[in-house]
C-alpha positions as CSV (number, residue, x, y, z in Angstrom):
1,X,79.1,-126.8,-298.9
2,X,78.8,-123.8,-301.7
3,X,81.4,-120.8,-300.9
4,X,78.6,-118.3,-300.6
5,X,77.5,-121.2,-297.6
6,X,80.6,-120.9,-296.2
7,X,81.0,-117.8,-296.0
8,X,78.4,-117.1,-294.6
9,X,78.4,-119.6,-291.4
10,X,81.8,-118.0,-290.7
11,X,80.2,-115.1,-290.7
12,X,77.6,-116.0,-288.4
13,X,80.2,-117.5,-286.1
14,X,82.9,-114.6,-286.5
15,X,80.2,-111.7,-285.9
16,X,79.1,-112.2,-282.5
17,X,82.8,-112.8,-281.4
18,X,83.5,-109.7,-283.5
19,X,80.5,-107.9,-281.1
20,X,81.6,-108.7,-278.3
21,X,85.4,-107.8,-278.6
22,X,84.3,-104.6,-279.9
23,X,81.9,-103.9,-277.1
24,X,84.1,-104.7,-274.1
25,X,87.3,-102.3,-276.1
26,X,85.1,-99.1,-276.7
27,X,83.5,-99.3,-273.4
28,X,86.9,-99.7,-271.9
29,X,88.0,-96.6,-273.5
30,X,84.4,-94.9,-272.3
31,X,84.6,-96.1,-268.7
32,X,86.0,-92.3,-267.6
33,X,83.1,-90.5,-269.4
34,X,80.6,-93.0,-268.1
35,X,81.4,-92.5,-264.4
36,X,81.2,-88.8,-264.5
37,X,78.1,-88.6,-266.3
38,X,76.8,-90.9,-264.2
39,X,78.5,-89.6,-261.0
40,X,79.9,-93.5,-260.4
41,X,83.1,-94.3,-258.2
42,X,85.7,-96.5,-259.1
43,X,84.1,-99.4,-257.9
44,X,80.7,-98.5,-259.6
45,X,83.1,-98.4,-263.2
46,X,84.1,-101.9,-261.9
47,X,81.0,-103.3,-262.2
48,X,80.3,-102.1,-265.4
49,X,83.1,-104.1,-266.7
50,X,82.3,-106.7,-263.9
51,X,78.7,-107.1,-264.2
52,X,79.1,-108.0,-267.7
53,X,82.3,-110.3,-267.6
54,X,81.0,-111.5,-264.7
55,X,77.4,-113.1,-266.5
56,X,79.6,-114.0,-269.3
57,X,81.8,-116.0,-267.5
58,X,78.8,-117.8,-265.5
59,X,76.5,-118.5,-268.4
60,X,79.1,-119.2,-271.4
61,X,79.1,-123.2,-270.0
62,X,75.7,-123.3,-269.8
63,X,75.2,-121.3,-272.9
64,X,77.3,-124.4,-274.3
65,X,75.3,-127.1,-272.8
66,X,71.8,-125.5,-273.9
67,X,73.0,-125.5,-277.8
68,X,74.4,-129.0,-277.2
69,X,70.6,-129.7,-275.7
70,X,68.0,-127.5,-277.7
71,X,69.8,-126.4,-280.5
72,X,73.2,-124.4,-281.1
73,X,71.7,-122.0,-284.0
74,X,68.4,-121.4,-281.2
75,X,70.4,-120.0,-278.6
76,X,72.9,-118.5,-280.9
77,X,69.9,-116.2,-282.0
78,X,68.7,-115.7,-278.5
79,X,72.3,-114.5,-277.3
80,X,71.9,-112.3,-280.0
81,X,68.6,-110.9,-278.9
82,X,69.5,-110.4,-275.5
83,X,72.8,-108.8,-276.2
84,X,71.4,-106.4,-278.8
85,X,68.1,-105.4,-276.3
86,X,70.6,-104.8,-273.1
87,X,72.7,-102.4,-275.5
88,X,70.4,-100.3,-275.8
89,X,68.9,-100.6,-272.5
90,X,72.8,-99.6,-271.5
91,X,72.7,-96.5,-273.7
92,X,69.5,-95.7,-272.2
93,X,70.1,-95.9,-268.4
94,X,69.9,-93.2,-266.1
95,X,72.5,-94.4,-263.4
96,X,75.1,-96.7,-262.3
97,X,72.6,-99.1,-261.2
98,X,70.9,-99.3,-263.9
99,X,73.7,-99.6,-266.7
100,X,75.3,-102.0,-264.0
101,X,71.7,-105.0,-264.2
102,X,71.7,-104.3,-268.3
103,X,75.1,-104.9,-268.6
104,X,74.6,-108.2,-266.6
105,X,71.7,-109.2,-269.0
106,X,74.1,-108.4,-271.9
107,X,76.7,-110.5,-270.8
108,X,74.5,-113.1,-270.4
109,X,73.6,-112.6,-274.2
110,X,77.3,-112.8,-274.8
111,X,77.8,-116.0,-273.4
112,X,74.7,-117.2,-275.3
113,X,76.5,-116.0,-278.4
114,X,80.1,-117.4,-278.0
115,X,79.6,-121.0,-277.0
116,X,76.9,-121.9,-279.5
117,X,79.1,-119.9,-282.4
118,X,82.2,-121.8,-281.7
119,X,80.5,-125.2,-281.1
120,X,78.8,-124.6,-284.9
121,X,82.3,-123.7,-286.3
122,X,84.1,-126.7,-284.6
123,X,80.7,-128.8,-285.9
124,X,80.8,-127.6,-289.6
125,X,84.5,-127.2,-290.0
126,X,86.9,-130.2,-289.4
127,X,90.8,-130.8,-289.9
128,X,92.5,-128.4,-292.0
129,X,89.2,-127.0,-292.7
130,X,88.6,-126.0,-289.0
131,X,91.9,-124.7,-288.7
132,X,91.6,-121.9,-291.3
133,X,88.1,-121.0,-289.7
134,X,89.4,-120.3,-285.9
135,X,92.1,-118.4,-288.3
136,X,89.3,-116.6,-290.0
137,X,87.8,-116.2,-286.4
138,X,90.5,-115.1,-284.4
139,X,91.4,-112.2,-287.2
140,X,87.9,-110.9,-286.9
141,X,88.3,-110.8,-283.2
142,X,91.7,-108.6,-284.2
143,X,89.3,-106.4,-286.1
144,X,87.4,-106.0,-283.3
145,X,90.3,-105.0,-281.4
146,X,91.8,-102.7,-283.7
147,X,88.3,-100.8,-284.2
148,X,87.3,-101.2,-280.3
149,X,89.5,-98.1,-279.4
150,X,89.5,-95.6,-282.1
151,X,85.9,-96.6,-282.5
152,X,85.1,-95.6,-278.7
153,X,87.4,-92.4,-278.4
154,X,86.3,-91.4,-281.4
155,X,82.5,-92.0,-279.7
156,X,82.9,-91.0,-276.6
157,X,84.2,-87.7,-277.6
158,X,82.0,-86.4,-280.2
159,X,78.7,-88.0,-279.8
160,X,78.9,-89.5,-276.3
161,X,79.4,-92.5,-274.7
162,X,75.7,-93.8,-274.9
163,X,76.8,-94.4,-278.8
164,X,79.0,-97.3,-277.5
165,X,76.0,-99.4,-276.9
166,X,74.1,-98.6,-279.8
167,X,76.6,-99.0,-282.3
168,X,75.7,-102.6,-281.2
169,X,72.0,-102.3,-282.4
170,X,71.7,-102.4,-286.0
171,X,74.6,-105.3,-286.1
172,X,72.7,-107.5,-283.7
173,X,69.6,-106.9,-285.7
174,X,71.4,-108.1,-289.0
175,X,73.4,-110.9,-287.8
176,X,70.1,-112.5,-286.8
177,X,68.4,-112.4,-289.8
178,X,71.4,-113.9,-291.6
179,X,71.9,-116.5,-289.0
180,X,68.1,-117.1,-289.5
181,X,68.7,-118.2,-293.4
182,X,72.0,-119.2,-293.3
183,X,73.4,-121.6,-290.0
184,X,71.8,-125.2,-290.1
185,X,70.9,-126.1,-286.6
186,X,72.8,-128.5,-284.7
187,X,72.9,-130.6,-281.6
188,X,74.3,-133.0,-279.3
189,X,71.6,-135.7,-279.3
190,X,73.1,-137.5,-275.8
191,X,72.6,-134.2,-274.1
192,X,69.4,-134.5,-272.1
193,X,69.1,-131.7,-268.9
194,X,70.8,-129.0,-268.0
195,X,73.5,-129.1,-265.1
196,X,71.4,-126.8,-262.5
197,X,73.2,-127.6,-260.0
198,X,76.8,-127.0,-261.3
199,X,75.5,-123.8,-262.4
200,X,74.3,-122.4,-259.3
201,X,77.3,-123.4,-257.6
202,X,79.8,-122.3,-260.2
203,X,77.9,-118.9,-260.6
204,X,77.9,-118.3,-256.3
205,X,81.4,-119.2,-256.4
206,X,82.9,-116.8,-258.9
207,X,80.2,-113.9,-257.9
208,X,81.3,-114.4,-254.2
209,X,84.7,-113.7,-255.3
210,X,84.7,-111.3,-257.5
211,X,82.3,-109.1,-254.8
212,X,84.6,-110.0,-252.2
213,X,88.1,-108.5,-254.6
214,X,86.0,-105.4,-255.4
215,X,84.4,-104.3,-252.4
216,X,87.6,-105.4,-250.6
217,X,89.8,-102.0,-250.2
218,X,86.1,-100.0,-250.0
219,X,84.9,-102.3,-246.8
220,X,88.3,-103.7,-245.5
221,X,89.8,-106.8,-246.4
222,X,89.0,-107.8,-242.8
223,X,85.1,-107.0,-243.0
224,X,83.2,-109.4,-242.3
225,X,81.0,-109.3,-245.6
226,X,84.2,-110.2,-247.3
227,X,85.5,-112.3,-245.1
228,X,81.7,-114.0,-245.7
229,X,82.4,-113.5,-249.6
230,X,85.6,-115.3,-249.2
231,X,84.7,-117.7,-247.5
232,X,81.8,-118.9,-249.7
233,X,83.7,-118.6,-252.8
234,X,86.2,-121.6,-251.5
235,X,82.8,-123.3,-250.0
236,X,80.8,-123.0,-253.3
237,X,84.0,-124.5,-255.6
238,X,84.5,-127.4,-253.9
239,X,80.7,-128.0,-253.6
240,X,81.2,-127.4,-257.5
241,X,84.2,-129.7,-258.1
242,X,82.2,-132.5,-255.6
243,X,78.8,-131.7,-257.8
244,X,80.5,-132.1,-260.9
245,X,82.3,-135.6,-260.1
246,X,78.9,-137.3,-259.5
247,X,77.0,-136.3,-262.4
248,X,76.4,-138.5,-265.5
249,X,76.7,-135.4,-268.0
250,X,78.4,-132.7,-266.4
251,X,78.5,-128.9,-267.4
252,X,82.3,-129.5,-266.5
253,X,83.5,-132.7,-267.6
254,X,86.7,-132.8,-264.9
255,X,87.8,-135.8,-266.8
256,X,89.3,-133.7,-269.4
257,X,91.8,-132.2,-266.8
258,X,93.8,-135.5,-266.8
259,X,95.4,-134.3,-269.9
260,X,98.3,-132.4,-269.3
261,X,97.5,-130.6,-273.2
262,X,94.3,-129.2,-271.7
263,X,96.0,-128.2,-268.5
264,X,98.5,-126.4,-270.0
265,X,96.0,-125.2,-272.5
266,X,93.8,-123.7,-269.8
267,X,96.8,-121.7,-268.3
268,X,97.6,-120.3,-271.2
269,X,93.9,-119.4,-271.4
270,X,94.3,-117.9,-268.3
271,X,97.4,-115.9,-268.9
272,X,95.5,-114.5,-272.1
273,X,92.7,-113.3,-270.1
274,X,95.1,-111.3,-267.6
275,X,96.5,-110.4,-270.6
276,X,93.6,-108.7,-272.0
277,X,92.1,-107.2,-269.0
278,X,95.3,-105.3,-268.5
279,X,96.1,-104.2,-271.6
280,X,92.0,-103.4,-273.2
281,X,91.0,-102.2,-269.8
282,X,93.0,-100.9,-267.5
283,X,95.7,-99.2,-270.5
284,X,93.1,-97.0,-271.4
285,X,92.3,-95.9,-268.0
286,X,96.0,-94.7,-267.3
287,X,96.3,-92.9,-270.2
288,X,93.6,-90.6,-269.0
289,X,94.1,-90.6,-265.8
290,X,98.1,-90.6,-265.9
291,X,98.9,-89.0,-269.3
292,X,96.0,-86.8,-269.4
293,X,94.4,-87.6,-272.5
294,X,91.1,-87.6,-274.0
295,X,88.7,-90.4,-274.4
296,X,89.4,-90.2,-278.4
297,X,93.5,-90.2,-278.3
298,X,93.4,-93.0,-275.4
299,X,91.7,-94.8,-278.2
300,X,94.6,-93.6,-280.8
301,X,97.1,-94.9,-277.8
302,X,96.1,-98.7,-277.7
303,X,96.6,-99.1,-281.7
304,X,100.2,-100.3,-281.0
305,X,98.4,-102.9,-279.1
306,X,95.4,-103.3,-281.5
307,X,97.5,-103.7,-284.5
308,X,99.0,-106.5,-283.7
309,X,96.5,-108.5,-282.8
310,X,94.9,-107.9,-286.4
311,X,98.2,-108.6,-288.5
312,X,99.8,-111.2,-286.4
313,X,97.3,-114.2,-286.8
314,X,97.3,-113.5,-290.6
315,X,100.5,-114.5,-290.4
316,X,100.1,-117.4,-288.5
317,X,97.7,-119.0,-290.3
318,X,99.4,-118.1,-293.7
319,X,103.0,-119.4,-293.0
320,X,103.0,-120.7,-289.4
321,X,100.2,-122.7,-288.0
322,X,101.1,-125.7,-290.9
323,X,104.7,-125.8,-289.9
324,X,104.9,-124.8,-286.2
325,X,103.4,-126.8,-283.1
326,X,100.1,-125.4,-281.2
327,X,102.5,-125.5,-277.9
328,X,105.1,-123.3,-279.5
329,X,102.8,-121.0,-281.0
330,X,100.6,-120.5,-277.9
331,X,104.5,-120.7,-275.7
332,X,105.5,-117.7,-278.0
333,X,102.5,-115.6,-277.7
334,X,102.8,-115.8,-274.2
335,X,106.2,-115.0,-273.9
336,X,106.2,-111.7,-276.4
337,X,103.4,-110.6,-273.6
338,X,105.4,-111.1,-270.6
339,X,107.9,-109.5,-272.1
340,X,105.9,-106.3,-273.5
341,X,104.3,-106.2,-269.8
342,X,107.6,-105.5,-268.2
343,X,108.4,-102.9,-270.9
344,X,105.1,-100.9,-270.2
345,X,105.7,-101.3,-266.7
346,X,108.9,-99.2,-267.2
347,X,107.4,-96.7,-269.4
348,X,104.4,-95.9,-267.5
349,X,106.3,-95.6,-264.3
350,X,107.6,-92.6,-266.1
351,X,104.7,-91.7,-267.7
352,X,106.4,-91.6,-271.2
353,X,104.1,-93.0,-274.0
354,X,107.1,-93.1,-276.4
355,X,109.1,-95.6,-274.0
356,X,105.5,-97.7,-273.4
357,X,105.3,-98.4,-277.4
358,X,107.7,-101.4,-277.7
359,X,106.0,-102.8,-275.3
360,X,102.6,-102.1,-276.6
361,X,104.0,-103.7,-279.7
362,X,105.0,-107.0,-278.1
363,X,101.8,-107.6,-276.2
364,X,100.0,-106.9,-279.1
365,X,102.6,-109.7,-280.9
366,X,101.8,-112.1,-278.1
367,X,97.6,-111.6,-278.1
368,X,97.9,-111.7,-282.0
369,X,99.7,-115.7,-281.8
370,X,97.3,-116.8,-279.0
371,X,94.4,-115.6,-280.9
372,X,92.4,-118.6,-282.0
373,X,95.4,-120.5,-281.5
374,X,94.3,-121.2,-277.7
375,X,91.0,-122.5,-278.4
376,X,92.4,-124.9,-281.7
377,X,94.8,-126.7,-278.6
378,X,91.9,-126.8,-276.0
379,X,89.7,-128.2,-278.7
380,X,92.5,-131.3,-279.3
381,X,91.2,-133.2,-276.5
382,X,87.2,-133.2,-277.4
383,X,85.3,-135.0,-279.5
384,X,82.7,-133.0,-282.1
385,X,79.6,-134.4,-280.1
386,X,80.9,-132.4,-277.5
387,X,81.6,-129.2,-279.4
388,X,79.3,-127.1,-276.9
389,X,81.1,-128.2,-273.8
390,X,84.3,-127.3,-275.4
391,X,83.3,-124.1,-276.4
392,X,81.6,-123.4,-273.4
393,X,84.7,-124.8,-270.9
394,X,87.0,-122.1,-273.1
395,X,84.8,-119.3,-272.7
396,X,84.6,-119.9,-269.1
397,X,88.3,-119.9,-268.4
398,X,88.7,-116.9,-270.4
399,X,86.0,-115.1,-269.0
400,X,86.6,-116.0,-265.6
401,X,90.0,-115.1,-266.1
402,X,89.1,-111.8,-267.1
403,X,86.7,-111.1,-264.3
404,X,89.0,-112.2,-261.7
405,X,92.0,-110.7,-262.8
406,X,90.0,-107.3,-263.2
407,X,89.0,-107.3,-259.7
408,X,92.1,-108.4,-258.3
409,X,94.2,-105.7,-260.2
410,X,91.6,-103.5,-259.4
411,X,92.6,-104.0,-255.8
412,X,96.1,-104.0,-255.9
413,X,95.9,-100.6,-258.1
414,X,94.0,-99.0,-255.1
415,X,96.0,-100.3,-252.7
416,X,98.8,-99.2,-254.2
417,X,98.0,-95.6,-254.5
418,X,96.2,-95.5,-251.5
419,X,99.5,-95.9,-249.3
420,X,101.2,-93.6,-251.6
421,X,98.8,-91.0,-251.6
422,X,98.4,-91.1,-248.0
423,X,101.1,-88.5,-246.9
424,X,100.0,-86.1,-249.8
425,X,96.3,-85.8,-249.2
426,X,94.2,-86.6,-245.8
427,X,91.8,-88.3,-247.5
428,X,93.4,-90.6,-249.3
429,X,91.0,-92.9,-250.4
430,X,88.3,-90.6,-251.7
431,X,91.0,-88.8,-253.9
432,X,92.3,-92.7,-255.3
433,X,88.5,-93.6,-256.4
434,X,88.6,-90.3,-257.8
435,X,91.6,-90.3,-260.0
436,X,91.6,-94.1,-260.8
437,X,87.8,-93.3,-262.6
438,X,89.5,-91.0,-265.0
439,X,88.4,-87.7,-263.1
440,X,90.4,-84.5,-263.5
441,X,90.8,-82.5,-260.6
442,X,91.9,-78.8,-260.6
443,X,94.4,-78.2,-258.1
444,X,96.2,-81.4,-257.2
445,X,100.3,-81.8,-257.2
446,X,102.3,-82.8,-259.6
447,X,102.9,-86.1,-257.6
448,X,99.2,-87.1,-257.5
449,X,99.8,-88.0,-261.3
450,X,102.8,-89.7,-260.4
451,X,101.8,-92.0,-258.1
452,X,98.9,-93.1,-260.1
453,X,101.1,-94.0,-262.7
454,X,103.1,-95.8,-260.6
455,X,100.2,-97.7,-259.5
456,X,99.6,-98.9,-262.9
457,X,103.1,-99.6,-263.4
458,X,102.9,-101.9,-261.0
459,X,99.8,-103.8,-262.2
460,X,101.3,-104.5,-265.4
461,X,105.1,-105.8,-264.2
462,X,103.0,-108.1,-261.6
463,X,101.1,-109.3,-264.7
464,X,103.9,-109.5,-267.1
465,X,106.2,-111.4,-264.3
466,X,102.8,-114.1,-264.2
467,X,102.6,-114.4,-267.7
468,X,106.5,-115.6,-268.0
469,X,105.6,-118.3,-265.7
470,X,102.6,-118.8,-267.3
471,X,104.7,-119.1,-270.4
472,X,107.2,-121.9,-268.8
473,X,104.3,-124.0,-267.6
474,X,102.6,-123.9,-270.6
475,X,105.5,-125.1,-272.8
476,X,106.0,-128.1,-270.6
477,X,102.2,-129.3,-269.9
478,X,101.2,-129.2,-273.7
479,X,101.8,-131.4,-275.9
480,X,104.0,-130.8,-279.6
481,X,102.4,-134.2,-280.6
482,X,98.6,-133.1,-279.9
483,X,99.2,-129.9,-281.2
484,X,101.4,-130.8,-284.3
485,X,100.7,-128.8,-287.1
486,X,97.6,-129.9,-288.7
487,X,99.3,-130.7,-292.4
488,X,101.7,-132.7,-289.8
489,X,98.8,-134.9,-289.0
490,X,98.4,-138.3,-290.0
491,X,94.6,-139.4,-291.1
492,X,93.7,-141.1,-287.9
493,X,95.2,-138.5,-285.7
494,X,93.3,-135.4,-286.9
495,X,90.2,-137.5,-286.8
496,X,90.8,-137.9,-283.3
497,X,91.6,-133.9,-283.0
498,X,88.5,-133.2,-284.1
């Protein structure tokens, strides 16, 4: 393979991730402007993250299993079609319902995206070759995150928010005709049908849930809707779990949960997503809702964060990932985040930005080390035939992750400053969906503020107290001899990694 080839397939594979990172950070940063041009609540901004995590997270498995079937480079380019056409539907929309269905349809595209352009990079790169391209990967992804922000203040503020969609037009419309010339296609030949089944089960189940976190403090946790919701969200994943056991060629192959590496692979997975949707979604939330600050310096606020993420797997893959273990990489990452979450914690229950940048810095540290180094250790225990699945089973976690953890700290957030603002205000609940989408109300005391910062504050050391246990369990579960460092693997070993 020619260098010009090369480069090119890691483009094709490192774009779309590069799209998508950059999509879900400046529309995090836009979500204030969004619900008051719209005239959305609090719950209506939740879907627009929701909708679209919430496709991702159904479809990326699937996504995986339709490359392995039909061809990864075919659905690669229709991800890319159906992300670039819901952007500008999204840009286009005239009201929460509206940017809520085309945000679905783009997530959908998303998952397309992802799961056939990681199974083509595991497939074309292997051993120390594969290693350096989830390097190349997960420092385009850092890109992304560094851009995201400043890219959808800067946005936001001066041309509007529709922008953050469109940006994602002419991208989208290149990356297809490169991936056109340049990806060879590539397929799992044993692969015969789809999984329907698992996928209508898997889909109910995490919809039913993630309706059932968001709609809880708007309906009562004691409603019966989400009660119902609840309820058929524990139905639905056993029915899943049962589903998958029994089939021949499952979406989710449980078998691969036997190995304590993935285990511990998949929390750590986890802990990253909660990671991420605190930090890229609700940080810039507080800092316009808490610190008073414009869509464009919110954006200038998560650099400390963004940074990071950009410089830190450089690093890694320059002087670390040859001498240092997967499981003490990913162990490290982790940590530096559960540390940084109880630092910001502090600092934004005192609304100080100065005493929230170390730990800005240190999540940012943490994301930076689990950046591409997650998927390497997931993808240990899978053979290249199966390159889809494994992309596919990553993306799910992480996405699924991200869509719970939203809704769930999206509920303890409301909560939270619901029972504080109660003996301030006799409508307490109005005035939280208010302030919580980034409105600015004329009139309000100085302890309104307050105790919306203290509600963050408390999202972020609940998450940053998880995360240190997250960090423990995945230290013990994964494996230093899986995940040796690949110039520490023998010949017959990093065949089998592969």
């Amino acid at each position: 393979m020619s260098r010009l080839s090369t480069f090119l397939i890691l483009l094709c594979v490192s774009v779309p991730s590069f799209m998508i990172n950059l999509d879900a950070n400046i529309v995090a940063v836009s979500l204030p402007s969004i619900a008051h041009s719209l005239g959305a609540s609090f719950a209506d901004v939740e879907w627009v993250i929701s909708a679209y995590t919430l496709t991702f997270a159904s479809f990326v498995l699937p996504g995986g299993t339709l490359g392995d079937r039909f061809g990864r480079k075919r659905i690669l380019l229709i991800g890319l079609f159906l992300f670039t056409t819901a952007s500008f539907v999204c840009g286009a929309a005239p009201n929460a319902l509206a940017i809520n269905l085309a945000r679905a349809v783009q997530g959908l595209g998303a998952a397309f995206q992802l799961s056939a352009a990681l199974a083509i990079l595991s497939f074309e790169f292997r051993g120390p070759a594969r290693a350096k391209a989830i390097a190349f990967w997960g420092t385009v992804i850092g890109v992304a995150m560094t851009l995201g922000p400043i890219c959808g203040g800067f946005i936001t503020q001066t041309i509007g928010w529709e922008w953050a969609f469109y940006v994602n037009i002419p991208i989208g419309v290149v990356l297809m005709i490169v991936t056109s010339i340049a990806v060879k296609d590539s397929r799992d030949p044993l692969t015969t049908r789809l999984d329907l089944l698992g996928l209508v089960l898997f889909s109910g189940a995490l919809f039913s849930a993630t309706f059932a976190l968001i709609t809880g403090n708007q309906h009562g946790w004691g409603s019966h809707g989400v009660v119902g919701a609840f309820v058929a969200a524990a139905i639905l994943s056993v029915a899943f779990v049962i589903a998958e056991t029994r089939q021949a060629r499952p979406m989710v192959d449980l078998s691969y949960f036997r190995h304590p590496t993935y285990i511990g692979a998949t929390i750590a997975t986890l802990g990253s997503a909660t990671v991420n949707a605190t930090t890229l979604t609700y940080l810039p939330l507080y800092f316009q809702s808490a610190l008073d600050g414009s869509p464009q310096s919110a954006g200038l606020m998560i650099l400390p964060v963004a940074l990071p993420m950009f410089i830190i797997p450089r690093i890694v893959s320059a002087y670390l990932s040859h001498r240092v273990s997967g499981r003490d990489l990913v162990s490290i990452g982790l940590l530096l985040s559960g540390v940084g979450l109880l630092s910001l914690g502090y600092g934004a229950a005192r609304q100080s930005f100065e005493q929230m940048v170390p730990g800005l810095v240190l999540v940012g540290m943490g994301a930076g080390f689990m950046n591409g180094e997650i998927a390497r250790v997931s993808m240990t225990v899978f053979s290249p035939e199966r390159a889809g699945m494994a992309a596919g089973m990553g993306g799910t976690v992480r996405f699924a992750g991200i869509v719970l953890a939203f809704a769930a700290l999206g509920a303890v957030l409301f909560a939270v400053i619901v029972r504080d603002l109660s003996g301030l205000a006799p409508d307490a609940r109005s005035l939280a969906q208010q302030l919580m989408s980034g409105a600015h109300l004329d009139g309000l005391p100085s302890e309104a503020t307050a105790i919306v910062a203290q509600g963050y504050s408390t999202i972020f050391t609940i998450v940053g107290v998880l995360i240190l246990a997250a960090t423990f369990a995945a230290w013990r579960l994964i494996s230093e001899k899986d995940t040796a460092p690949v110039s520490a693997l023998p010949a017959a070993a990093a065949v089998t990694a592969e």
